[in-house]
C-alpha positions in Angstrom: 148.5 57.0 -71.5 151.1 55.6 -73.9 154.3 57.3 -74.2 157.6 56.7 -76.7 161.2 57.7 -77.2 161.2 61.7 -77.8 158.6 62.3 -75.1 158.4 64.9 -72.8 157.0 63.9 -69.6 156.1 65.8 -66.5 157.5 64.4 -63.3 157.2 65.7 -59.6 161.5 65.7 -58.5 161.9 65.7 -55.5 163.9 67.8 -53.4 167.4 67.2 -51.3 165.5 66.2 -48.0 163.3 63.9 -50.0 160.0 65.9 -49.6 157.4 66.9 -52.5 159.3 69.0 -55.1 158.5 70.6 -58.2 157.2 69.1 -61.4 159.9 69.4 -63.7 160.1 67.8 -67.9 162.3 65.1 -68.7 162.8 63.7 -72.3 162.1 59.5 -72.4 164.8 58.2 -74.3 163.9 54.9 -74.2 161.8 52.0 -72.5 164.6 49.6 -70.7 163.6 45.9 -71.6 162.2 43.6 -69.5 158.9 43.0 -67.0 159.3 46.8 -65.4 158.0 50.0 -66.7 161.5 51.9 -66.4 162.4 54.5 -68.6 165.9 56.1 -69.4 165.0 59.5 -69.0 167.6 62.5 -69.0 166.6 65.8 -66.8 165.2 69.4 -69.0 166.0 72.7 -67.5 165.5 76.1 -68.5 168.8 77.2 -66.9 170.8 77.5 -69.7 173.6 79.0 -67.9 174.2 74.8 -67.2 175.0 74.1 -70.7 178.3 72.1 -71.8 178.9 72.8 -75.3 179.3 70.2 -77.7 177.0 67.6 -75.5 174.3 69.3 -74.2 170.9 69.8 -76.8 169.4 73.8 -76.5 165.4 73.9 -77.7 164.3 77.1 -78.9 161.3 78.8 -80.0 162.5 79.2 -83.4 163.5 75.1 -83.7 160.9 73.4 -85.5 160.1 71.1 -83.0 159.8 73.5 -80.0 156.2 73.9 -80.3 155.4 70.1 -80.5 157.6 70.1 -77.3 154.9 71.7 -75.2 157.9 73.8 -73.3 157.2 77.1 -72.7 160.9 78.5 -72.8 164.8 77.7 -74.1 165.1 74.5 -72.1 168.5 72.9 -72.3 168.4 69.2 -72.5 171.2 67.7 -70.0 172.5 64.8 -71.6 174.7 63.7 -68.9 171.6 64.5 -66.0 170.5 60.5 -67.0 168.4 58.7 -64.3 166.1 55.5 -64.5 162.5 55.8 -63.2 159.6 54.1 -63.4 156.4 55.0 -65.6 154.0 55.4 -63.0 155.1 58.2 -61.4 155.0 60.1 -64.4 152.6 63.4 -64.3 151.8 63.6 -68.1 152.8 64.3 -71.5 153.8 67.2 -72.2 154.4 66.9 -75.8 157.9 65.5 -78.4 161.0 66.5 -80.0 161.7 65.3 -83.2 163.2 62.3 -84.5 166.4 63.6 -85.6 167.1 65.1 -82.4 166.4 62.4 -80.7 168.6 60.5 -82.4 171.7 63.4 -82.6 170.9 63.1 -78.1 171.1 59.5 -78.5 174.5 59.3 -80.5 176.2 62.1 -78.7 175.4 59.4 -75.3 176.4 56.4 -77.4 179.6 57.8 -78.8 180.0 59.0 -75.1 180.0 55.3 -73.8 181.5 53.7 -76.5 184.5 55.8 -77.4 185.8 55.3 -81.2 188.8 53.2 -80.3 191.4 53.8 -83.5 
């Protein structure tokens, strides 16, 4: 399966003591260069009682991209829950957000990172 930036991807998280855990969505921010198949991915819940205003992203059914999202609730995207994993342990696609979101997620981490020094 091929898979972009703005994906949503299945994968099985595992719990505390390391044994199987539940699938759970994360969004693919982008493909991390060189000879590996690692992604920057950043976790999806539908808790939305975790949600930091002003950084984190809320999906809803009435957002125009929810239903290409293949999520079946609110889901709050956790900008700051970032991890690296590798492609193969991915479950499957679940389905996208849109490109400007994507890219409001992806400057909210930037400006994060690289604070505006004036």
């Amino acid at each position: 399966m091929e898979y972009s930036s703005g994906n949503i991807v299945l994968i099985r998280f595992p719990r505390l003591d390391l044994g199987h855990g539940k699938y759970r969505p994360v969004l693919l921010l982008d493909k991390l260069p060189g000879p590996f198949q690692d992604w920057l991915i950043c976790a999806i819940t539908s808790q939305l009682r975790h949600n930091i205003p002003d950084w984190d992203e809320i999906i809803s059914p009435s957002d125009t991209d929810f239903e290409q999202s293949g999520l079946k609730v609110h889901s709050l995207i956790r900008i700051g829950k970032l991890a690296t994993i590798d492609e193969s342990i991915f479950e499957g696609k679940l389905g996208s957000i849109s490109q400007d979101r994507l890219q409001r997620i992806r400057t909210k981490l930037s400006d994060r990172l690289v604070p505006n020094k004036s």
